[in-house]
PyMOL CGO cylinders between C-alpha atoms (Angstrom):
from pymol import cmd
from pymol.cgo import CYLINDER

trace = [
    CYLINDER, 13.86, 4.54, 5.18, 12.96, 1.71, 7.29, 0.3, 1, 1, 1, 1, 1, 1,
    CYLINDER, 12.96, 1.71, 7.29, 14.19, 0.13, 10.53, 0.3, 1, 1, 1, 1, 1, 1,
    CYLINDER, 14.19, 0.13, 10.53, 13.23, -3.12, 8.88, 0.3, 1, 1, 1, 1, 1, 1,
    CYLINDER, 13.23, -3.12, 8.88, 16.01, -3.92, 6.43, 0.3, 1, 1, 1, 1, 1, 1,
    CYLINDER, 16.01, -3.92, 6.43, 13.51, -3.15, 3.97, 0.3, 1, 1, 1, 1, 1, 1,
    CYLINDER, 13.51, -3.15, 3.97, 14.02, 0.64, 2.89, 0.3, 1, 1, 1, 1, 1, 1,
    CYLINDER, 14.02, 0.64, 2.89, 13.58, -1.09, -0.65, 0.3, 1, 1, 1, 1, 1, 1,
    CYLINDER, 13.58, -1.09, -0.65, 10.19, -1.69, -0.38, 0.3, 1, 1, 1, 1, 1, 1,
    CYLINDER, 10.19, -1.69, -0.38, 9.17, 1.46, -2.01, 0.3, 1, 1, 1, 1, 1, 1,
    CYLINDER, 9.17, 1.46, -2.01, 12.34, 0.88, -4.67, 0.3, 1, 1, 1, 1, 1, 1,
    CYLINDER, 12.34, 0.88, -4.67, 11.48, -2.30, -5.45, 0.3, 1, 1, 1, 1, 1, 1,
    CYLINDER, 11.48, -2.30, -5.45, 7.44, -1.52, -6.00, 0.3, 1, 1, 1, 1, 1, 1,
    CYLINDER, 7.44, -1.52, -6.00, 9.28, 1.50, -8.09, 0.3, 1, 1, 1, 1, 1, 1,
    CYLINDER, 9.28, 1.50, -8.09, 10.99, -0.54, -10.30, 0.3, 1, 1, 1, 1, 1, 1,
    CYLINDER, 10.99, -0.54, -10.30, 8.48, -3.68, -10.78, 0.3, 1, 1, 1, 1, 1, 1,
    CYLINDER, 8.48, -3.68, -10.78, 5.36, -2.19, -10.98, 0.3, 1, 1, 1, 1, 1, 1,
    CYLINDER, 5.36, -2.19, -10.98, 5.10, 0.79, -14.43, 0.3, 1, 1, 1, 1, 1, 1,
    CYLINDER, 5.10, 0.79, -14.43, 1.97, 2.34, -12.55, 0.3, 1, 1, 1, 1, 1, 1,
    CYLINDER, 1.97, 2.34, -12.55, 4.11, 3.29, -9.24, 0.3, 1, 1, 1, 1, 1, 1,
    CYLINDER, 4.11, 3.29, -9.24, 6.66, 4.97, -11.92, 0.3, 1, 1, 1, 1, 1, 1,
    CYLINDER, 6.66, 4.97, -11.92, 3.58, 6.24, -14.35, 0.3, 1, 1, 1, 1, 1, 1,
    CYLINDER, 3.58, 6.24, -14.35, 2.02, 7.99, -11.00, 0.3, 1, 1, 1, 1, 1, 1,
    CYLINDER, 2.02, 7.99, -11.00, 5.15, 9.86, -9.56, 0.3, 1, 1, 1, 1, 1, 1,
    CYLINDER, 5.15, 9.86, -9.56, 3.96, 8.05, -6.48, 0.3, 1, 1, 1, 1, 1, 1,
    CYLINDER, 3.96, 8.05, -6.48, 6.80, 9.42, -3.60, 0.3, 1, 1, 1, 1, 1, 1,
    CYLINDER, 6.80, 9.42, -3.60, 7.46, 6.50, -0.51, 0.3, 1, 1, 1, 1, 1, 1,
    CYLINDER, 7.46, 6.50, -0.51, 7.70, 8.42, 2.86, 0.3, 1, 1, 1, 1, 1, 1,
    CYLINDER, 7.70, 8.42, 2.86, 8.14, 5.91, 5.41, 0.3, 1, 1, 1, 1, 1, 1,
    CYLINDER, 8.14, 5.91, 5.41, 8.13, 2.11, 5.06, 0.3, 1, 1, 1, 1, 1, 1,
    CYLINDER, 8.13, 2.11, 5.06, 8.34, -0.13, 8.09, 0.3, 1, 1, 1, 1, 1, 1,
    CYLINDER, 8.34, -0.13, 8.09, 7.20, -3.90, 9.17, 0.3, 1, 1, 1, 1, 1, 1,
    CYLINDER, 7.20, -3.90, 9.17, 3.98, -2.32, 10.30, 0.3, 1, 1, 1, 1, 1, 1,
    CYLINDER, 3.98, -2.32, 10.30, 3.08, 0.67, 8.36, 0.3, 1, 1, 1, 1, 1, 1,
    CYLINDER, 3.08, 0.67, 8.36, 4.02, 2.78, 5.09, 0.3, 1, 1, 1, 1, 1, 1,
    CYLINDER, 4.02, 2.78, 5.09, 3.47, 6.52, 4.18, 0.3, 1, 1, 1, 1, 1, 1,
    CYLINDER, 3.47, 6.52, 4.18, 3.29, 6.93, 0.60, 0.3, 1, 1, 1, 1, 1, 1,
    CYLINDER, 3.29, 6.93, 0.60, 2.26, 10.18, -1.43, 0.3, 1, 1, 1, 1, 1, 1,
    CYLINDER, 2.26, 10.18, -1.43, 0.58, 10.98, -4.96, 0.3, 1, 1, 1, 1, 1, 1,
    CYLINDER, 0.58, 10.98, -4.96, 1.47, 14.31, -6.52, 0.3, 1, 1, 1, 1, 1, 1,
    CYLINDER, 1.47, 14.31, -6.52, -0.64, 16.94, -7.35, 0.3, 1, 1, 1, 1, 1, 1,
    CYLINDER, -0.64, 16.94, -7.35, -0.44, 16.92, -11.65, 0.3, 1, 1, 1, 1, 1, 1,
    CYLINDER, -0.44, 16.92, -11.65, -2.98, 18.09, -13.56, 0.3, 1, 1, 1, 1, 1, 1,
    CYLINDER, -2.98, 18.09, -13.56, -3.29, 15.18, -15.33, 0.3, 1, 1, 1, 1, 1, 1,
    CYLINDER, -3.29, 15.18, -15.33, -4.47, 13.23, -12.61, 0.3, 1, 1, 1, 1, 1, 1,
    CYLINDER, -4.47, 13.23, -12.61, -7.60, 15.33, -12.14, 0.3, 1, 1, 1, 1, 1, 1,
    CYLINDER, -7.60, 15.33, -12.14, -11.18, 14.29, -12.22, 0.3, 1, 1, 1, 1, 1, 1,
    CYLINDER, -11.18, 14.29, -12.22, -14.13, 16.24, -13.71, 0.3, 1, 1, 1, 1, 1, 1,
    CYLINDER, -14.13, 16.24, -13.71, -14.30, 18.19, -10.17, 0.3, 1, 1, 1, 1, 1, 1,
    CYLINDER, -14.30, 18.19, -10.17, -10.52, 19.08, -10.07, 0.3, 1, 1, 1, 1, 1, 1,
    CYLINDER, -10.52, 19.08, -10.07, -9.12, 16.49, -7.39, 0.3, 1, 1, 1, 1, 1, 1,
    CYLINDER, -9.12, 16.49, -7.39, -7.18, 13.55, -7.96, 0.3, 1, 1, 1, 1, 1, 1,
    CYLINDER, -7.18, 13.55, -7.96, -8.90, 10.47, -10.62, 0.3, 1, 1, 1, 1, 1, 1,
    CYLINDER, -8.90, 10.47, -10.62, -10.27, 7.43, -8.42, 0.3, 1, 1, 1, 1, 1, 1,
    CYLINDER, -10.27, 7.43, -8.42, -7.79, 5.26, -10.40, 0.3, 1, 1, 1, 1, 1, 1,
    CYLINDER, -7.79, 5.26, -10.40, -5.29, 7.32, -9.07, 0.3, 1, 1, 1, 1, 1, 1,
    CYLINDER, -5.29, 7.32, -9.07, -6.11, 7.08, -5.24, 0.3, 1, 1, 1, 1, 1, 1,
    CYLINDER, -6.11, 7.08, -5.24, -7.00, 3.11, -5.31, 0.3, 1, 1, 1, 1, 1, 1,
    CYLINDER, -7.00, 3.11, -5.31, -3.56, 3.03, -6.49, 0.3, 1, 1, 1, 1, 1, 1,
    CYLINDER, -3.56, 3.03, -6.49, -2.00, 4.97, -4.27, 0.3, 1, 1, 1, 1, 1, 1,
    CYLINDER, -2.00, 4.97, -4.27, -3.57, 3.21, -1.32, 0.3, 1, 1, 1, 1, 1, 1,
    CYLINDER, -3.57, 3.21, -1.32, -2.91, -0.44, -3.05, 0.3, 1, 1, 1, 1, 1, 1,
    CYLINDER, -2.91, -0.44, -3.05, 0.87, 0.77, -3.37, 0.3, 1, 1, 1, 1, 1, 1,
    CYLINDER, 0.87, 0.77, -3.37, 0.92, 1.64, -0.04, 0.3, 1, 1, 1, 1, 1, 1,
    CYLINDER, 0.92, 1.64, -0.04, -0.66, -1.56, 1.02, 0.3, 1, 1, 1, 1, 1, 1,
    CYLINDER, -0.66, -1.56, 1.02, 1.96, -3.46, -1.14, 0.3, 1, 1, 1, 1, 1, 1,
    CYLINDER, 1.96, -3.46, -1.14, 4.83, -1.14, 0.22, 0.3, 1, 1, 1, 1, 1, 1,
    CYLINDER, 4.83, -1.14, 0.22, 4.24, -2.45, 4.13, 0.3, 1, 1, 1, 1, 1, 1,
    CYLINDER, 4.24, -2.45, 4.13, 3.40, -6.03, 2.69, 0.3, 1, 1, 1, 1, 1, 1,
    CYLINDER, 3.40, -6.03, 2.69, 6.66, -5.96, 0.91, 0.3, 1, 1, 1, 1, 1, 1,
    CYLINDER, 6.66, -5.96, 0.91, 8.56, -4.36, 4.22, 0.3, 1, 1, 1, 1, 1, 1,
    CYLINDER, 8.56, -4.36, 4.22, 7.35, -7.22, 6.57, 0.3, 1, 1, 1, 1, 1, 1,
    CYLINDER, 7.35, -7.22, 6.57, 7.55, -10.52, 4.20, 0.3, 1, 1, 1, 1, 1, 1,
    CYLINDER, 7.55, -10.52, 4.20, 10.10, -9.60, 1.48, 0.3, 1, 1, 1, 1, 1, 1,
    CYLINDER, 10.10, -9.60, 1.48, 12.38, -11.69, 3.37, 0.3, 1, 1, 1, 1, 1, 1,
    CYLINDER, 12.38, -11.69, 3.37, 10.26, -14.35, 2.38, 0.3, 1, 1, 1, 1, 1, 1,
    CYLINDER, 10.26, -14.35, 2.38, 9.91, -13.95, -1.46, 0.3, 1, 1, 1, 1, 1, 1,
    CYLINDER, 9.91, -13.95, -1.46, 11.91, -16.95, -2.16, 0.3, 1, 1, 1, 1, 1, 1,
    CYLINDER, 11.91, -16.95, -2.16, 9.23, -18.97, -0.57, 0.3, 1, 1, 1, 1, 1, 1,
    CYLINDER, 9.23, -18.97, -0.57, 6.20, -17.30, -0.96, 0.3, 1, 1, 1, 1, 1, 1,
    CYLINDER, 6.20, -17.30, -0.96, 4.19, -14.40, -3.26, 0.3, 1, 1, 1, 1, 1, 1,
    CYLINDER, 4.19, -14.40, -3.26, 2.23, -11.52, -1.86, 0.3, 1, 1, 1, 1, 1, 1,
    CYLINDER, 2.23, -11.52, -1.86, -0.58, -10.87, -3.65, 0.3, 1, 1, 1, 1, 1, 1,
    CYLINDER, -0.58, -10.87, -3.65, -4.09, -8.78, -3.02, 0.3, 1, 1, 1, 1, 1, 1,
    CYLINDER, -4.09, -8.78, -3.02, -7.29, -10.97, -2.88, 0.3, 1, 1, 1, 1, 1, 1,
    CYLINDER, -7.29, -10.97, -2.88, -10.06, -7.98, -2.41, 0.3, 1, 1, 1, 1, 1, 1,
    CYLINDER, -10.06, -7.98, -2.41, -9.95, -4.02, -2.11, 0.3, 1, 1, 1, 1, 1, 1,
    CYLINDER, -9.95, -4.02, -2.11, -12.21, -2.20, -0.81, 0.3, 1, 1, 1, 1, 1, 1,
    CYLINDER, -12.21, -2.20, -0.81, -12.20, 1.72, -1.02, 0.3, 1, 1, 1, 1, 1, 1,
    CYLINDER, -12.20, 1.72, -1.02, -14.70, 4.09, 0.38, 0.3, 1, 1, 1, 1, 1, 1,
    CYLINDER, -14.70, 4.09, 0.38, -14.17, 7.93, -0.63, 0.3, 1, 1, 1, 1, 1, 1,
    CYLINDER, -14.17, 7.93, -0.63, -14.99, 10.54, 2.32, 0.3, 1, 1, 1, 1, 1, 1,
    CYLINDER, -14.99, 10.54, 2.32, -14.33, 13.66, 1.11, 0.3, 1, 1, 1, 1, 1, 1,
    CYLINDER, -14.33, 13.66, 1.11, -13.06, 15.39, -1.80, 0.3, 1, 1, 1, 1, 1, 1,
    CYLINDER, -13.06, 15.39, -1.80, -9.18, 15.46, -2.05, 0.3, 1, 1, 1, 1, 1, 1,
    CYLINDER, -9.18, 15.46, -2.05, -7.52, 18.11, -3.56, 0.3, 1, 1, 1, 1, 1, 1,
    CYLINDER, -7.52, 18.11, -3.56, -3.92, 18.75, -4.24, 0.3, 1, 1, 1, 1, 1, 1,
    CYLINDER, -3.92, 18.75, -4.24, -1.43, 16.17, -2.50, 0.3, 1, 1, 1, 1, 1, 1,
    CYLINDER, -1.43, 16.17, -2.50, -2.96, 12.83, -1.17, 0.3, 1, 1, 1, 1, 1, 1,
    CYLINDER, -2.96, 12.83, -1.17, -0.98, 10.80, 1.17, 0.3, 1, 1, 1, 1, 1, 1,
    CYLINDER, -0.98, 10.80, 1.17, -1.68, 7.20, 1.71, 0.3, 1, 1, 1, 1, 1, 1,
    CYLINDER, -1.68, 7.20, 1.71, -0.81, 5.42, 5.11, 0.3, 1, 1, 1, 1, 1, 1,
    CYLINDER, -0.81, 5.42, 5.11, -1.42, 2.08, 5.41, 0.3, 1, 1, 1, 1, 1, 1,
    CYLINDER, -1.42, 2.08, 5.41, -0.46, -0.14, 8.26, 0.3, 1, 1, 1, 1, 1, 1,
    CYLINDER, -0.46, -0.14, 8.26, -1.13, -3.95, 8.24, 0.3, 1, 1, 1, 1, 1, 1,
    CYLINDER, -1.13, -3.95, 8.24, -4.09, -5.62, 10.38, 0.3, 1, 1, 1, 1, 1, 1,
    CYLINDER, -4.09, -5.62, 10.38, -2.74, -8.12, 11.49, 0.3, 1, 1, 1, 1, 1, 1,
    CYLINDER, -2.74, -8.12, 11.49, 0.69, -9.02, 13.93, 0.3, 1, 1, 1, 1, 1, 1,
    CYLINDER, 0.69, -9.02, 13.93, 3.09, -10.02, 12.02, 0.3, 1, 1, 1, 1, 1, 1,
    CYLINDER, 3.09, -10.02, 12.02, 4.38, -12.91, 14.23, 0.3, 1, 1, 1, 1, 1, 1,
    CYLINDER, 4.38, -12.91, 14.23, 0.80, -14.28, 13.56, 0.3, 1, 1, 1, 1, 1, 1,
    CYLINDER, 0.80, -14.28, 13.56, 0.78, -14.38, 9.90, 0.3, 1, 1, 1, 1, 1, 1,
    CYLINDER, 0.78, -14.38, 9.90, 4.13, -15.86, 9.78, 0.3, 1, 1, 1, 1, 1, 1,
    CYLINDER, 4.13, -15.86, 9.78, 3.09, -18.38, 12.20, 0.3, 1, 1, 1, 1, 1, 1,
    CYLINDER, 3.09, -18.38, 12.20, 0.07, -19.39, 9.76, 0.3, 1, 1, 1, 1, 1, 1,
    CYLINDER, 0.07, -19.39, 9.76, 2.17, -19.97, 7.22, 0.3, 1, 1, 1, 1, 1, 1,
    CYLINDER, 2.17, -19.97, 7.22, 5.35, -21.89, 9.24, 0.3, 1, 1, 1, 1, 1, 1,
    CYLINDER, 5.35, -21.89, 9.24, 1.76, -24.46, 10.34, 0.3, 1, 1, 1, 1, 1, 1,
    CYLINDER, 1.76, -24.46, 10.34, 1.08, -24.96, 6.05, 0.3, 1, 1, 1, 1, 1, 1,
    CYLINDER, 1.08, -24.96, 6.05, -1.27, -22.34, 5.83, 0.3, 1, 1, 1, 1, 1, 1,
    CYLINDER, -1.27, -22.34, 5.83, -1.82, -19.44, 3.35, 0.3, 1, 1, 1, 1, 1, 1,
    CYLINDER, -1.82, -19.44, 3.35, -2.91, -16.83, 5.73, 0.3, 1, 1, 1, 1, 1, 1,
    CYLINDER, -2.91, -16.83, 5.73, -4.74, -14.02, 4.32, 0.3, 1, 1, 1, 1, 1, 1,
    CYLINDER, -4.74, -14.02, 4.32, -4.47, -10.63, 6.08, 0.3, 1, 1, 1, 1, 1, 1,
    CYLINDER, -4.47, -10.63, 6.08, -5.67, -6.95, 5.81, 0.3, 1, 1, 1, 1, 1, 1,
    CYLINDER, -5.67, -6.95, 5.81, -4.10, -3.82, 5.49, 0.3, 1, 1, 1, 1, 1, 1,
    CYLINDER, -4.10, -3.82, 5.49, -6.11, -0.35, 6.50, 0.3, 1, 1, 1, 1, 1, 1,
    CYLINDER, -6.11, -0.35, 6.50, -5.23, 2.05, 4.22, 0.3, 1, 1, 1, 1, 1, 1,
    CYLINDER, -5.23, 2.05, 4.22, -6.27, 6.02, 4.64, 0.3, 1, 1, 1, 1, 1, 1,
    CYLINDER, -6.27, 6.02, 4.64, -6.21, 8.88, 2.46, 0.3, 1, 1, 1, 1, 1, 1,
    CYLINDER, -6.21, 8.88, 2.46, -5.88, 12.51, 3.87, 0.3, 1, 1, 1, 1, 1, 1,
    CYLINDER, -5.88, 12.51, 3.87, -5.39, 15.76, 1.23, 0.3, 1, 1, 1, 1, 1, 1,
    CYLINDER, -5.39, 15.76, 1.23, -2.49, 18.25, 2.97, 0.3, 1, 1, 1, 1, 1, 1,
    CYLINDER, -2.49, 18.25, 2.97, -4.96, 19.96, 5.25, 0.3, 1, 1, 1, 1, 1, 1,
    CYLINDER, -4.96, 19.96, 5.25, -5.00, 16.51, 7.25, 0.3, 1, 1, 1, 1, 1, 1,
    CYLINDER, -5.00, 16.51, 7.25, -9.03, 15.41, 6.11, 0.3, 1, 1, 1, 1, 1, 1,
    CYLINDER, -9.03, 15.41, 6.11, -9.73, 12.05, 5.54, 0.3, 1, 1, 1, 1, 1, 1,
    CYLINDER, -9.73, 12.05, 5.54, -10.42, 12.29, 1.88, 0.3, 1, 1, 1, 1, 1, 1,
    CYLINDER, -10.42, 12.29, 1.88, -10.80, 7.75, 1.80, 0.3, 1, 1, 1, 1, 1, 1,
    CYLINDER, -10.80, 7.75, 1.80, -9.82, 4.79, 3.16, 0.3, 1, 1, 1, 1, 1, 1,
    CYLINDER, -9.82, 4.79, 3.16, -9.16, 0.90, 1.60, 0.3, 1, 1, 1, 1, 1, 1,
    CYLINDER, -9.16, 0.90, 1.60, -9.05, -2.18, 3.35, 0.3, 1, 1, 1, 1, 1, 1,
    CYLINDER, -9.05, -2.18, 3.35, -7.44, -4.41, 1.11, 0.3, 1, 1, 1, 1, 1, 1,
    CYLINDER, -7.44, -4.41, 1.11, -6.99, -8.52, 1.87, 0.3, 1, 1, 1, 1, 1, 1,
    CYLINDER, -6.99, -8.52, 1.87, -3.32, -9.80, 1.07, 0.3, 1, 1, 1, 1, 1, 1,
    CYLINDER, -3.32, -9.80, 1.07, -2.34, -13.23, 1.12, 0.3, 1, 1, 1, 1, 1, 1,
    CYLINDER, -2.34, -13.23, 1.12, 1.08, -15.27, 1.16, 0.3, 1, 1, 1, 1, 1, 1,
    CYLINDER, 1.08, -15.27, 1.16, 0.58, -17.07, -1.66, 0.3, 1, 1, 1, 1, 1, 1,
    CYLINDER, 0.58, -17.07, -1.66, 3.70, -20.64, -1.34, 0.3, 1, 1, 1, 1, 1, 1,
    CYLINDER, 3.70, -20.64, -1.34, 5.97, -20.92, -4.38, 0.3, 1, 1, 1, 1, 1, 1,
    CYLINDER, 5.97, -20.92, -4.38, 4.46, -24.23, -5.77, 0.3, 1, 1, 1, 1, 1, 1,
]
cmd.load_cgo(trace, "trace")
């Protein structure tokens, strides 16, 4: 749930995105500033060394990205698209079983909207990082969103 108005932001990347759905990914926590967001353990998810793929975790991280994204600006879909303009993801450790994703955005939110009230298309980044159940830091992604105006 979130305190937002936006406990749909996990829903809605549920429903519009087959990879979210294809992944089992569960949403935790979704708020203006930050979203939890968790990949099951399956077997087929595994890598040649028994943890989760690497396709697996940059999606995770990007649907968490997209889940706080969605929670601070879906208010403003009918003006304007979110979209990812680079991703970055470093891997720190070898994750094993459950990987959680928690991403919180980089930027106030007051200032992006304010960039985009003066004409602008701000761009912004979300931090993203992955920890396995023991609490390691198994990754983290930066990834660059911007507010893209219906033309």
């Amino acid at each position: 749930m979130s305190d937002s108005g936006a406990p749909a932001a996990g829903e809605l990347l549920t429903s519009l995105v087959p990879m979210v759905r294809t992944l089992g990914l569960e949403f935790l926590e979704t708020t203006r500033e930050r979203a939890v967001v968790r990949l099951p353990d399956r077997p087929e998810y595994r890598n040649h060394v028994g943890g989760p793929h690497a396709g697996a975790m940059f999606t995770l991280a990007e649907s968490a990205s997209g889940a706080v994204v969605l929670a601070a600006f879906g208010d403003r879909l009918d003006r304007v698209v979110p979209l990812p303009v680079h991703a970055g993801i470093d891997f720190r450790k070898l994750a094993r079983g459950v990987v959680t994703a928690t991403a919180e955005l980089g930027r106030a939110e007051a200032e992006i909207v304010a960039e985009l009230e003066a004409g602008g298309r701000p761009e912004f980044p979300v931090a993203v990082t992955l920890r396995r159940a023991d609490g390691a830091v198994t990754g983290e992604m930066t990834v660059i969103w911007t507010l893209r105006p219906h033309t």
